[in-house]
PyMOL Python script that loads the backbone (N, CA, C, O; Angstrom):
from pymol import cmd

cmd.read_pdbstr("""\
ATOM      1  N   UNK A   1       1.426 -18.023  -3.272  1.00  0.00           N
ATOM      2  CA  UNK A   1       2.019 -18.160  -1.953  1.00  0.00           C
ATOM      3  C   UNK A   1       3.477 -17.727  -2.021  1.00  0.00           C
ATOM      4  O   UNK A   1       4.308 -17.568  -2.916  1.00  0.00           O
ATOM      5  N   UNK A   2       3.441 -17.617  -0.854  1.00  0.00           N
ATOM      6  CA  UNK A   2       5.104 -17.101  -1.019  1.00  0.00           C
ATOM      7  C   UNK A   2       5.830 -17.721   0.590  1.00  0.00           C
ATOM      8  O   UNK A   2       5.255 -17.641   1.676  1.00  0.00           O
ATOM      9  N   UNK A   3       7.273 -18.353   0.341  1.00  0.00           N
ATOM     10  CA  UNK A   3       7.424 -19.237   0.794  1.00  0.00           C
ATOM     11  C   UNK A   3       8.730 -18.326   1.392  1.00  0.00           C
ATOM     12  O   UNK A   3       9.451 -17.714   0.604  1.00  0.00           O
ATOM     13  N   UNK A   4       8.980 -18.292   2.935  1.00  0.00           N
ATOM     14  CA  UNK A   4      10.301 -17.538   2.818  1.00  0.00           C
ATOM     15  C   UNK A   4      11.232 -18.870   4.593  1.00  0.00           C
ATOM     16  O   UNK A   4      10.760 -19.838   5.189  1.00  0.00           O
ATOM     17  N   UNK A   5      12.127 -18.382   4.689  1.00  0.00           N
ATOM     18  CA  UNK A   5      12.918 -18.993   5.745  1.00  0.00           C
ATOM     19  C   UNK A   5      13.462 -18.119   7.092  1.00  0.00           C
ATOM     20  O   UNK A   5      14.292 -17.224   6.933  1.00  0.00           O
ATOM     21  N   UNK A   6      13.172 -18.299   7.812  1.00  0.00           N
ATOM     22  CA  UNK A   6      13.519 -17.172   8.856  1.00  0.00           C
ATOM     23  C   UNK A   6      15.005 -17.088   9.761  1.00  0.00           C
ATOM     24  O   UNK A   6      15.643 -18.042  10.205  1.00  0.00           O
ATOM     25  N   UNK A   7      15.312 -15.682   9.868  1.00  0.00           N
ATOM     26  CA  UNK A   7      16.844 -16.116  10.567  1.00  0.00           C
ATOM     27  C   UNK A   7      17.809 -16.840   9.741  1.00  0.00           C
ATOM     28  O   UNK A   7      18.696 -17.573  10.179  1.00  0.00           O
ATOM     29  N   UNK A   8      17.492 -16.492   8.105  1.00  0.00           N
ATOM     30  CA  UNK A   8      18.194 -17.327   7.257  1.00  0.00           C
ATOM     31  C   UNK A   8      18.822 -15.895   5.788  1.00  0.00           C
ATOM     32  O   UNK A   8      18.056 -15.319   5.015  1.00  0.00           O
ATOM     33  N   UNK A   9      20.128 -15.737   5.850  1.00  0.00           N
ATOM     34  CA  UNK A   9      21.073 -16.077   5.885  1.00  0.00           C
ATOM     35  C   UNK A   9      21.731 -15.996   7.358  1.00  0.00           C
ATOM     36  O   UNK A   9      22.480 -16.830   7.866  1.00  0.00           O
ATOM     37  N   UNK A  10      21.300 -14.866   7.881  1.00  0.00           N
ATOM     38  CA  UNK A  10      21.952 -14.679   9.451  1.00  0.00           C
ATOM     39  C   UNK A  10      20.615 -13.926  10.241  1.00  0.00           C
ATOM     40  O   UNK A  10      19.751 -13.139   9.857  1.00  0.00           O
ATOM     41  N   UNK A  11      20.839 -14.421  11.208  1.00  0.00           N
ATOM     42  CA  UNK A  11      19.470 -13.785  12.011  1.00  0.00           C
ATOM     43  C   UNK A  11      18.958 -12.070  11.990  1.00  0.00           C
ATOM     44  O   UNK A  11      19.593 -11.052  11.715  1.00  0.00           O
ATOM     45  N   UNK A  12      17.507 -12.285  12.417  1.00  0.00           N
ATOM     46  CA  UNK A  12      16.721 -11.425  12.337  1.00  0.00           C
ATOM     47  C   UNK A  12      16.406 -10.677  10.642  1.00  0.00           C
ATOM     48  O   UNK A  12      15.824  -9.662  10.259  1.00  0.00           O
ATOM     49  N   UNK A  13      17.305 -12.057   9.808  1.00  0.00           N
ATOM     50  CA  UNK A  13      16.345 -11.594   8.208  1.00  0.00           C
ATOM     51  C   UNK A  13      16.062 -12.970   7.985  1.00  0.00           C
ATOM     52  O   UNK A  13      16.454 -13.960   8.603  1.00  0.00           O
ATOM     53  N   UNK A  14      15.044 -12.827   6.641  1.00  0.00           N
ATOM     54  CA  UNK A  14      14.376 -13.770   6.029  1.00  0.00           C
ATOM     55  C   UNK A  14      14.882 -13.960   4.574  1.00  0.00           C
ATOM     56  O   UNK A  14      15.291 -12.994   3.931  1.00  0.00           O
ATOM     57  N   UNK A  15      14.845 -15.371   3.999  1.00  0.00           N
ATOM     58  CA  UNK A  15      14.959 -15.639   2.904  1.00  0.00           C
ATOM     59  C   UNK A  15      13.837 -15.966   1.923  1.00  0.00           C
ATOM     60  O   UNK A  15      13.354 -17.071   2.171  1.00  0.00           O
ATOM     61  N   UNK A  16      13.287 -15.362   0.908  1.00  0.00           N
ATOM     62  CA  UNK A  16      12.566 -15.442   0.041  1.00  0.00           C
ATOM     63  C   UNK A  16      12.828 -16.911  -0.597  1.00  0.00           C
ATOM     64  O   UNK A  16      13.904 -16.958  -1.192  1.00  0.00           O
ATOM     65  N   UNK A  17      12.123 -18.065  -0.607  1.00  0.00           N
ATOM     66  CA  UNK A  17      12.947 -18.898  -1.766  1.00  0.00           C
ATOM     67  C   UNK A  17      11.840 -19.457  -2.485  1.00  0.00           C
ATOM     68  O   UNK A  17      12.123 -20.535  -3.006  1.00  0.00           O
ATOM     69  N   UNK A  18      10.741 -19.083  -2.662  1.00  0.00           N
ATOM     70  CA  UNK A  18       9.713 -19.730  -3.576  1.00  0.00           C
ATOM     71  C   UNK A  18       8.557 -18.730  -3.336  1.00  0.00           C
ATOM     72  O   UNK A  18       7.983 -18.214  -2.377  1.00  0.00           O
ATOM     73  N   UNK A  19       8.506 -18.715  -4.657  1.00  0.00           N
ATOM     74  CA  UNK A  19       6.520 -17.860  -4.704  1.00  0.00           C
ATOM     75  C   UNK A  19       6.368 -18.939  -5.889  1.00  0.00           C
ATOM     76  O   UNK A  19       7.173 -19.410  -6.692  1.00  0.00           O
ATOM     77  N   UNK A  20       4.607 -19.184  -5.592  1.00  0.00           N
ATOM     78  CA  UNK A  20       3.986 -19.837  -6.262  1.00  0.00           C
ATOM     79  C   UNK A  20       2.994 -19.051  -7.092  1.00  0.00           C
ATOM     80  O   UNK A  20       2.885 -18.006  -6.451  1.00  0.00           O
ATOM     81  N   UNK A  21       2.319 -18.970  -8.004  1.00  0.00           N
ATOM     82  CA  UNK A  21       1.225 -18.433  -8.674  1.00  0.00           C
ATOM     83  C   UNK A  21       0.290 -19.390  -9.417  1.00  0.00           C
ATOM     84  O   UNK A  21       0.593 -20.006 -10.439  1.00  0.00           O
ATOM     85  N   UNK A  22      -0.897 -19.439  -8.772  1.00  0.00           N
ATOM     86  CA  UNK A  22      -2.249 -20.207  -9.448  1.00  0.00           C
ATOM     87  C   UNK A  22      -2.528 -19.787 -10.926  1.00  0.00           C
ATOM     88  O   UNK A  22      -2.167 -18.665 -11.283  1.00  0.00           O
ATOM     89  N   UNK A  23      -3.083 -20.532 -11.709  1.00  0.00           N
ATOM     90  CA  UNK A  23      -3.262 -20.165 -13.279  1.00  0.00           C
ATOM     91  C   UNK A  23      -4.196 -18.833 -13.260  1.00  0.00           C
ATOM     92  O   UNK A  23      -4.149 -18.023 -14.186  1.00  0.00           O
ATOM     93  N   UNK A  24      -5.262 -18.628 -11.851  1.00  0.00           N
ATOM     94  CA  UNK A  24      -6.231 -17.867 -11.759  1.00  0.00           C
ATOM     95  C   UNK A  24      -5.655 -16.428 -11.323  1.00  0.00           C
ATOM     96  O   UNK A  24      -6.392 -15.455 -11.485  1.00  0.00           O
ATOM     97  N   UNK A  25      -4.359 -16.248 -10.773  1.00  0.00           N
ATOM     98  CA  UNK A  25      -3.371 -15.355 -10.590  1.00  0.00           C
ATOM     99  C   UNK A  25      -2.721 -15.011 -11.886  1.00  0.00           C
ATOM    100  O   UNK A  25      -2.614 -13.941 -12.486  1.00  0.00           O
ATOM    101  N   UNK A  26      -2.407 -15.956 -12.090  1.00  0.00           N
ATOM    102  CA  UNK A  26      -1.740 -15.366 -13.445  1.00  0.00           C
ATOM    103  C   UNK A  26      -2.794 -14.942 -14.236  1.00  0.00           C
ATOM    104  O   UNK A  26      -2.793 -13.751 -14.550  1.00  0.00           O
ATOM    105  N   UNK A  27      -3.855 -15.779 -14.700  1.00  0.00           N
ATOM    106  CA  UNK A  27      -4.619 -15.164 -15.483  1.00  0.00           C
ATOM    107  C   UNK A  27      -5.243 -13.304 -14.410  1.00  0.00           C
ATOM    108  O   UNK A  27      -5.621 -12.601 -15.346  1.00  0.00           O
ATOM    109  N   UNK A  28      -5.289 -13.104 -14.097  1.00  0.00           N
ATOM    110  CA  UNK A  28      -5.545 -11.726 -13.094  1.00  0.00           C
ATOM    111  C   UNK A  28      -4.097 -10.814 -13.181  1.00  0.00           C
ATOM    112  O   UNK A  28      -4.126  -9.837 -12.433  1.00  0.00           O
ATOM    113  N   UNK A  29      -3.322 -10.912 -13.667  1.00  0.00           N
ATOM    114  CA  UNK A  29      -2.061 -10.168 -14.245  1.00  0.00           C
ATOM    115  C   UNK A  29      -1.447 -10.060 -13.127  1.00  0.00           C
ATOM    116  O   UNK A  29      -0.964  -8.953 -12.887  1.00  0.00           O
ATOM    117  N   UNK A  30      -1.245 -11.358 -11.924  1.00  0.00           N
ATOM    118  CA  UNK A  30      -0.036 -11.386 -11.334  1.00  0.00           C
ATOM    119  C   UNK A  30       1.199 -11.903 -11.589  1.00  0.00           C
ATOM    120  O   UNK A  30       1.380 -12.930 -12.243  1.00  0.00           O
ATOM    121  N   UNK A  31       2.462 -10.918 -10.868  1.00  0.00           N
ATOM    122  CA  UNK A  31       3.511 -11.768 -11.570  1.00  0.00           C
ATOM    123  C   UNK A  31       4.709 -12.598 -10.151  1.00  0.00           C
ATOM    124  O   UNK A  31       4.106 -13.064  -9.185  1.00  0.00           O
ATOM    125  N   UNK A  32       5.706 -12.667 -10.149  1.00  0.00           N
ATOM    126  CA  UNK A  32       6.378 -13.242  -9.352  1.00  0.00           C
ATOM    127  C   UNK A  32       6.770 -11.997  -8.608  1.00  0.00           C
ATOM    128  O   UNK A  32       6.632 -12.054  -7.387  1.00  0.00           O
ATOM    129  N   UNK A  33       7.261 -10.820  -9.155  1.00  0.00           N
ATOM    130  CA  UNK A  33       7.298  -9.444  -8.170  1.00  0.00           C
ATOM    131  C   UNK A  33       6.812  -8.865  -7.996  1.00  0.00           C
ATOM    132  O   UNK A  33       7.225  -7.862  -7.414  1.00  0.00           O
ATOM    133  N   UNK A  34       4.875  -9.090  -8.538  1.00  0.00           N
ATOM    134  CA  UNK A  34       4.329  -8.427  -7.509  1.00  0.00           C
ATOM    135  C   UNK A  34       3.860  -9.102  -6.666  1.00  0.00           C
ATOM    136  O   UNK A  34       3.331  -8.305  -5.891  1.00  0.00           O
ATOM    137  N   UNK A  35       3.699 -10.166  -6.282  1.00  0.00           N
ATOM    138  CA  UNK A  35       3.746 -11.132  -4.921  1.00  0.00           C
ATOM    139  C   UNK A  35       4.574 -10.901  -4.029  1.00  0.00           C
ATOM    140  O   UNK A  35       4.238 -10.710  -2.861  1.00  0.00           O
ATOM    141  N   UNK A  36       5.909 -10.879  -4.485  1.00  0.00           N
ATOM    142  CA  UNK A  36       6.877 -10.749  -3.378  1.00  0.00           C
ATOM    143  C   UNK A  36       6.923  -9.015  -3.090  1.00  0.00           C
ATOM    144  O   UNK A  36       7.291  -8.567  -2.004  1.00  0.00           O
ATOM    145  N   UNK A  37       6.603  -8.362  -3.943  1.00  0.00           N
ATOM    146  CA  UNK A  37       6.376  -6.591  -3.517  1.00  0.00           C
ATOM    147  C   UNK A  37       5.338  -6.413  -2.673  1.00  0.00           C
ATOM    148  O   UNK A  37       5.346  -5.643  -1.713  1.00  0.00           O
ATOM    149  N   UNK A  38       4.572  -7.009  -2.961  1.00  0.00           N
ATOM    150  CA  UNK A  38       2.768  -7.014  -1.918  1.00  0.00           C
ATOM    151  C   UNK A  38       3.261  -7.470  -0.892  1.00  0.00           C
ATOM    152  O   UNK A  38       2.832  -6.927   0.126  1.00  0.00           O
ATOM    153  N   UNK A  39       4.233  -8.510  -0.693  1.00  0.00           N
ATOM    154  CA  UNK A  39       4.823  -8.887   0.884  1.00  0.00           C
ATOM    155  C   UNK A  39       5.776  -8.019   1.783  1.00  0.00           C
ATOM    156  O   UNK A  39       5.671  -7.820   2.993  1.00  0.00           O
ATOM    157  N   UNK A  40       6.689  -7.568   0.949  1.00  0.00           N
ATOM    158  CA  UNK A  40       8.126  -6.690   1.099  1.00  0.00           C
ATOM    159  C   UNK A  40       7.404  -5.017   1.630  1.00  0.00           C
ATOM    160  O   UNK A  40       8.086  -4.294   2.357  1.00  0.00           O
ATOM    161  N   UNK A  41       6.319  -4.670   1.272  1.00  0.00           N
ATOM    162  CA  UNK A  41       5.675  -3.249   1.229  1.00  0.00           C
ATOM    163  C   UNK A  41       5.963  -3.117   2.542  1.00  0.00           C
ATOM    164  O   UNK A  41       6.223  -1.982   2.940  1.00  0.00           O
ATOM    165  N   UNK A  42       5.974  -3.962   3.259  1.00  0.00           N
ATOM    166  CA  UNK A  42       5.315  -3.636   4.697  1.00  0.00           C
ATOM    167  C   UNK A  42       6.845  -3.411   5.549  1.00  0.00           C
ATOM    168  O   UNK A  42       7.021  -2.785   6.594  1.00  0.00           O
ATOM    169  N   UNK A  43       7.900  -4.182   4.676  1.00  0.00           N
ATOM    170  CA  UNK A  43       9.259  -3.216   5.322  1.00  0.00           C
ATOM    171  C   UNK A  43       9.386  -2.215   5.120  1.00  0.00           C
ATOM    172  O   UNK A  43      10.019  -1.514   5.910  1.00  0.00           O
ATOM    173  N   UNK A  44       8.686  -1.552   3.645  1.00  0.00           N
ATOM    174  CA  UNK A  44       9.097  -0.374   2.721  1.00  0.00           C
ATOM    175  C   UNK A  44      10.345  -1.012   2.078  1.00  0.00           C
ATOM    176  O   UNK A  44      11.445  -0.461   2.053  1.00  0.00           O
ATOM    177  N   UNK A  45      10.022  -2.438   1.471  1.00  0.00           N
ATOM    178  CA  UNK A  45      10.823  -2.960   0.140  1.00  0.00           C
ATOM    179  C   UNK A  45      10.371  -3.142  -0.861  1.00  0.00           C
ATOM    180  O   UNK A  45       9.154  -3.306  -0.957  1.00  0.00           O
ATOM    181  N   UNK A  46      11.187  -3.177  -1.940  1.00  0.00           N
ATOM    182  CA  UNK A  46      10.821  -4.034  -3.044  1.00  0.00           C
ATOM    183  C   UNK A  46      11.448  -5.210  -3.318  1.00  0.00           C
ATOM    184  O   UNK A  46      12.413  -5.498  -2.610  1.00  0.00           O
ATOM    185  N   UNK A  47      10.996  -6.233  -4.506  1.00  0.00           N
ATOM    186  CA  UNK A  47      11.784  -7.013  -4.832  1.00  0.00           C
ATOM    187  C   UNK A  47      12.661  -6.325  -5.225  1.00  0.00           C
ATOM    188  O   UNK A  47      13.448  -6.275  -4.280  1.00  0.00           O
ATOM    189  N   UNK A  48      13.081  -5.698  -6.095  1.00  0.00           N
ATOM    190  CA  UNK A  48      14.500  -4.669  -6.772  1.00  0.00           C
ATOM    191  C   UNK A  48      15.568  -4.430  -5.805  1.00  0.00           C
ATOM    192  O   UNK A  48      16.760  -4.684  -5.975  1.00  0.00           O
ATOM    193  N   UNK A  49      14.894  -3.799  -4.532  1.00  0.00           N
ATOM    194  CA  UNK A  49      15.646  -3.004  -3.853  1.00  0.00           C
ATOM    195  C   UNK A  49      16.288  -4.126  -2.606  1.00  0.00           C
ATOM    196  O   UNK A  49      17.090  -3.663  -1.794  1.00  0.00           O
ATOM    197  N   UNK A  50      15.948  -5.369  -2.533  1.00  0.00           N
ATOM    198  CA  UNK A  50      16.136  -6.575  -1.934  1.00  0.00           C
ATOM    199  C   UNK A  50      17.864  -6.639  -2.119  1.00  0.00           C
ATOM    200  O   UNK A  50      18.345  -6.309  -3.204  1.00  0.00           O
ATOM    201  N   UNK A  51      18.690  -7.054  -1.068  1.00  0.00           N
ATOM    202  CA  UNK A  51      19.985  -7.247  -1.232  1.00  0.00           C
ATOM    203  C   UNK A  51      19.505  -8.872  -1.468  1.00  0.00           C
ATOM    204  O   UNK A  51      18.487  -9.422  -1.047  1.00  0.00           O
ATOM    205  N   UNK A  52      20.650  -9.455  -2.322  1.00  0.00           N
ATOM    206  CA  UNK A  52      20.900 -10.872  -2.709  1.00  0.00           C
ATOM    207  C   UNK A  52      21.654 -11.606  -1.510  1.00  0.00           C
ATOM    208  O   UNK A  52      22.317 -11.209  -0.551  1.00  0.00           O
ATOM    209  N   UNK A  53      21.292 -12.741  -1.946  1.00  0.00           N
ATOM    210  CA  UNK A  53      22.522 -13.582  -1.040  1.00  0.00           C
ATOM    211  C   UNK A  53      22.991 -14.548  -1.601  1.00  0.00           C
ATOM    212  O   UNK A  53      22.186 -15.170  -2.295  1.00  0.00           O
ATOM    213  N   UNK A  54      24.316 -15.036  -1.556  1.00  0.00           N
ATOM    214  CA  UNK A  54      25.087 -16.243  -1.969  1.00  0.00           C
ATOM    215  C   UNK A  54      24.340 -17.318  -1.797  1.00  0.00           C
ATOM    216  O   UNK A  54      23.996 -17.639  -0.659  1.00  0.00           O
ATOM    217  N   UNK A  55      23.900 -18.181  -3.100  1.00  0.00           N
ATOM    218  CA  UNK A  55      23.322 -19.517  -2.923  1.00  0.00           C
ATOM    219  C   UNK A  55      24.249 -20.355  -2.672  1.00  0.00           C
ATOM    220  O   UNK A  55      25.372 -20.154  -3.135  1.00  0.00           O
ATOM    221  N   UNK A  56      23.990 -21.429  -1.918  1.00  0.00           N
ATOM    222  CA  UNK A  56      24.837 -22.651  -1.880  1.00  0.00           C
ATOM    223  C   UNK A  56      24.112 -24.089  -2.040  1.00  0.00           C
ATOM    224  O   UNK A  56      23.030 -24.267  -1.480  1.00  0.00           O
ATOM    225  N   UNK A  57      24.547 -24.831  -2.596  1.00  0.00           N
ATOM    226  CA  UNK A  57      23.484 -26.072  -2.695  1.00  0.00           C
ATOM    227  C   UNK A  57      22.802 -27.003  -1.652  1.00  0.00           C
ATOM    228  O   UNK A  57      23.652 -27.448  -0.880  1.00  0.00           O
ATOM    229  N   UNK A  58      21.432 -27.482  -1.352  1.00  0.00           N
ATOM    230  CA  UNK A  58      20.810 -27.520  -0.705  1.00  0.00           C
ATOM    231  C   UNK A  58      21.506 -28.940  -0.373  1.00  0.00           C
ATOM    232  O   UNK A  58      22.099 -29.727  -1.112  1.00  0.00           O
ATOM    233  N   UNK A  59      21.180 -28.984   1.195  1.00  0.00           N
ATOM    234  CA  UNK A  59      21.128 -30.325   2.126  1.00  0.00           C
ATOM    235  C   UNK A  59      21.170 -31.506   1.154  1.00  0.00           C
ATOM    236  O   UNK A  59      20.709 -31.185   0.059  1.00  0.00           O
ATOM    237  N   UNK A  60      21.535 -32.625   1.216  1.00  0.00           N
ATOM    238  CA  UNK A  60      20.697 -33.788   0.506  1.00  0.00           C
ATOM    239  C   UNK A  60      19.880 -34.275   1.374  1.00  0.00           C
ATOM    240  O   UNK A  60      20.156 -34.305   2.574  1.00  0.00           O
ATOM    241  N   UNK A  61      18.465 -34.839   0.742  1.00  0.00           N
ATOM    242  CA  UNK A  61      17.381 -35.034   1.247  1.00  0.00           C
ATOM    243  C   UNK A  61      17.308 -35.902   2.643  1.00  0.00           C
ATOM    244  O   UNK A  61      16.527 -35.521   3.515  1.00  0.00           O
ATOM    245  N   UNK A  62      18.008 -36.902   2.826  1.00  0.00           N
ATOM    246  CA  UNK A  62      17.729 -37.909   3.982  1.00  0.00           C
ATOM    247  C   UNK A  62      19.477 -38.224   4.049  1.00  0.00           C
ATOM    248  O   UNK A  62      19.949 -39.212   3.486  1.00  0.00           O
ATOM    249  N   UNK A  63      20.114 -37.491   4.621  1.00  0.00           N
ATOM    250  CA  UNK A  63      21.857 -38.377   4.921  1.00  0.00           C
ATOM    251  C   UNK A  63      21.557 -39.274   6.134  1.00  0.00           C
ATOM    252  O   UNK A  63      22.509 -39.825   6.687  1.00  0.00           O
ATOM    253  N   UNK A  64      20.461 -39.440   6.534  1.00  0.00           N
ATOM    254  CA  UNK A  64      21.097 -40.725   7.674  1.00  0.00           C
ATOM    255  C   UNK A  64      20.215 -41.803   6.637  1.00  0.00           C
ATOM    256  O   UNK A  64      20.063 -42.833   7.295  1.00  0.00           O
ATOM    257  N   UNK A  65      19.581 -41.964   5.279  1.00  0.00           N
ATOM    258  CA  UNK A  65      18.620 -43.180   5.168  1.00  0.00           C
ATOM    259  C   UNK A  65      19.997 -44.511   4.660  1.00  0.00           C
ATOM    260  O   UNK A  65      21.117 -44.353   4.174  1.00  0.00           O
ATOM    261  N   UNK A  66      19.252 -45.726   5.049  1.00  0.00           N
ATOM    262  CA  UNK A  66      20.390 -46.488   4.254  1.00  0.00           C
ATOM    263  C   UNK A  66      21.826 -46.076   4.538  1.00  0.00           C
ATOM    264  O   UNK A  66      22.593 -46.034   3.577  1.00  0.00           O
ATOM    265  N   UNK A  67      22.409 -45.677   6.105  1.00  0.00           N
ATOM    266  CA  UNK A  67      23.668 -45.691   6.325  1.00  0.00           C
ATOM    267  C   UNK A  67      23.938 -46.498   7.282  1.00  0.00           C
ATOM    268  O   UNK A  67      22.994 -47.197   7.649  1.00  0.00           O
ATOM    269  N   UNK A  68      25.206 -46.671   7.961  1.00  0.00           N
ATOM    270  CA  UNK A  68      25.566 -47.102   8.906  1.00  0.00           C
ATOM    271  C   UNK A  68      26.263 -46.046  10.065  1.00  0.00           C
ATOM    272  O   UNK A  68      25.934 -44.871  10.232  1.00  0.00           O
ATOM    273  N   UNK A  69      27.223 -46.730  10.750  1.00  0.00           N
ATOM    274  CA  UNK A  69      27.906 -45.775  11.764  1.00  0.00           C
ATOM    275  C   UNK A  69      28.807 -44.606  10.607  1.00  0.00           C
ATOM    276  O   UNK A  69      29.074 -44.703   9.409  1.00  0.00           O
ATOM    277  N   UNK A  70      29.095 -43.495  11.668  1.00  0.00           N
ATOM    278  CA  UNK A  70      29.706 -42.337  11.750  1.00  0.00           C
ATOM    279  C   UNK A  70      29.340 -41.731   9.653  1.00  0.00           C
ATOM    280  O   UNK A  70      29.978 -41.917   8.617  1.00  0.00           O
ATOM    281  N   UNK A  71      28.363 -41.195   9.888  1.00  0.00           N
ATOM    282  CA  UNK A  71      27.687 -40.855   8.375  1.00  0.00           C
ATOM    283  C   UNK A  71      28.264 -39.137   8.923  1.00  0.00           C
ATOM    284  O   UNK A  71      28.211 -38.624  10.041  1.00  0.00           O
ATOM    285  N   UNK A  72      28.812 -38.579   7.574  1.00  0.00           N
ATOM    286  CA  UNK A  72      29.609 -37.266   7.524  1.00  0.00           C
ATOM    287  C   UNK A  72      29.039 -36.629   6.235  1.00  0.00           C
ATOM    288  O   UNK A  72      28.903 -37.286   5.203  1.00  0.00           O
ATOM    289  N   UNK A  73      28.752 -35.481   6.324  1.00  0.00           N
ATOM    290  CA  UNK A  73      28.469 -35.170   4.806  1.00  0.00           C
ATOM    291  C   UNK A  73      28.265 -33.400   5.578  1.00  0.00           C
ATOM    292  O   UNK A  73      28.255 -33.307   6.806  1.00  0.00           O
ATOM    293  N   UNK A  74      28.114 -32.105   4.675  1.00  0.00           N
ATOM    294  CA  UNK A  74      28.134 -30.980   4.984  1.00  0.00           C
ATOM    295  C   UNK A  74      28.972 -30.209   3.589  1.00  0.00           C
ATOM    296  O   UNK A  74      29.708 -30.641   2.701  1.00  0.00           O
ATOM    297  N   UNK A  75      28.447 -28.928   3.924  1.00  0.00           N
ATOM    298  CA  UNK A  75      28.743 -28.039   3.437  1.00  0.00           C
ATOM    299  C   UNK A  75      29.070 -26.779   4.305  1.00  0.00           C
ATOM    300  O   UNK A  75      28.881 -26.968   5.506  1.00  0.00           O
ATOM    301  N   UNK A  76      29.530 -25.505   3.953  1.00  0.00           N
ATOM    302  CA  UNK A  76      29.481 -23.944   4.697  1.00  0.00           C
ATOM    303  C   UNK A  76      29.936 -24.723   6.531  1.00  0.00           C
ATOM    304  O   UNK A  76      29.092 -24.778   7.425  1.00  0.00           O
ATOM    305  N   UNK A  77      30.838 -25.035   6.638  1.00  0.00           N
ATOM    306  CA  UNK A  77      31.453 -25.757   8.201  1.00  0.00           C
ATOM    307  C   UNK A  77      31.243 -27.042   8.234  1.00  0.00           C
ATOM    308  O   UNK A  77      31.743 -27.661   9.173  1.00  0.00           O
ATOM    309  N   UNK A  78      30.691 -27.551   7.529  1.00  0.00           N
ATOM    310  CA  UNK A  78      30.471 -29.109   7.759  1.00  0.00           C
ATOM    311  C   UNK A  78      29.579 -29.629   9.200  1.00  0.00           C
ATOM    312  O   UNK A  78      29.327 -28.932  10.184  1.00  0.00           O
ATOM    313  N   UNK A  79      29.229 -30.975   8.984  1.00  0.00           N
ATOM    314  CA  UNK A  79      28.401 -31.561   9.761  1.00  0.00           C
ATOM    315  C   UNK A  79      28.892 -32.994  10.251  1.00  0.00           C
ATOM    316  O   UNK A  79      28.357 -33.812   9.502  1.00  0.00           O
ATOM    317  N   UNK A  80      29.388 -33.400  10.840  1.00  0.00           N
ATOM    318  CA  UNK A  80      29.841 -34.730  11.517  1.00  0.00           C
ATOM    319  C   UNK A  80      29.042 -35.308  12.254  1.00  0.00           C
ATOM    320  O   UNK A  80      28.992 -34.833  13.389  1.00  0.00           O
ATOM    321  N   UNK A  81      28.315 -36.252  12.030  1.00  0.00           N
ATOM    322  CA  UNK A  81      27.348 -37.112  12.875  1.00  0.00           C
ATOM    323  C   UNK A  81      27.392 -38.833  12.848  1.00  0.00           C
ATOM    324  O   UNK A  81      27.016 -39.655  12.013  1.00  0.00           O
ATOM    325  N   UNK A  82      28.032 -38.944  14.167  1.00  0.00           N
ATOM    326  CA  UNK A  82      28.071 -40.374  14.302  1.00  0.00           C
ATOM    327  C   UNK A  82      26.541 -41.214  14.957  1.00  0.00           C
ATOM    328  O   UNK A  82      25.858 -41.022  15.963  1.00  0.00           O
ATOM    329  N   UNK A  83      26.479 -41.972  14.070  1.00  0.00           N
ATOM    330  CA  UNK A  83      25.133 -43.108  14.506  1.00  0.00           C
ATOM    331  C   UNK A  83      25.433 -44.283  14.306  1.00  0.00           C
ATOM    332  O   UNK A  83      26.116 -44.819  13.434  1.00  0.00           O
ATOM    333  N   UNK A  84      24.610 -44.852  15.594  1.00  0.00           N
ATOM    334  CA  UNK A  84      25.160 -46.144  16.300  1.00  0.00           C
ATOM    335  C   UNK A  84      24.037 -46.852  16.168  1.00  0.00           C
ATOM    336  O   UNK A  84      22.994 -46.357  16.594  1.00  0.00           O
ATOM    337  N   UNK A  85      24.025 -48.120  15.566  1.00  0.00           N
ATOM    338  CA  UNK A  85      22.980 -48.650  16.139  1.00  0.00           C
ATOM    339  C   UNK A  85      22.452 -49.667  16.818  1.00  0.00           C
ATOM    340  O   UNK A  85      21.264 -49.641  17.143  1.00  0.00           O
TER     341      UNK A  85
END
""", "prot")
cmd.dss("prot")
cmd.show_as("cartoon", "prot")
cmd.util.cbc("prot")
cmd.orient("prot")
């Protein structure tokens, strides 16, 4: 499988961020680029020819669990969210 994000880094592209491969794939001599090449064909890409993008570290999983009022946390502009309860 191949797992991508849409409108992600900036709209109207996609982000690749996970291919998976079954043991029955691998055993069949697939690899991680030709999954994502078998997908990309259809722009006329390759994985190779793919521009990169700046990673940044992901969300943390749940910022409102176990908080109280005005919970703040962010990255790339930040996120300010006050909760009341």
């Amino acid at each position: 499988s191949v797992a991508v994000v849409y409108d992600s880094p900036v709209r109207h592209q996609i982000t690749i961020y996970k291919v998976s491969l079954s043991e029955v794939g691998v055993s069949m001599g697939y690899s991680v680029e030709q999954m994502c090449d078998e997908a990309l064909v259809y722009a006329g890409l390759t994985l190779a020819t793919c521009p990169r993008t700046q990673l940044v570290a992901p969300p943390r999983s749940d910022p409102f669990r176990n908080r109280g009022a005005d919970v703040s946390y962010g990255m790339a502009g930040g996120v300010a969210i006050s909760a009341f309860s």
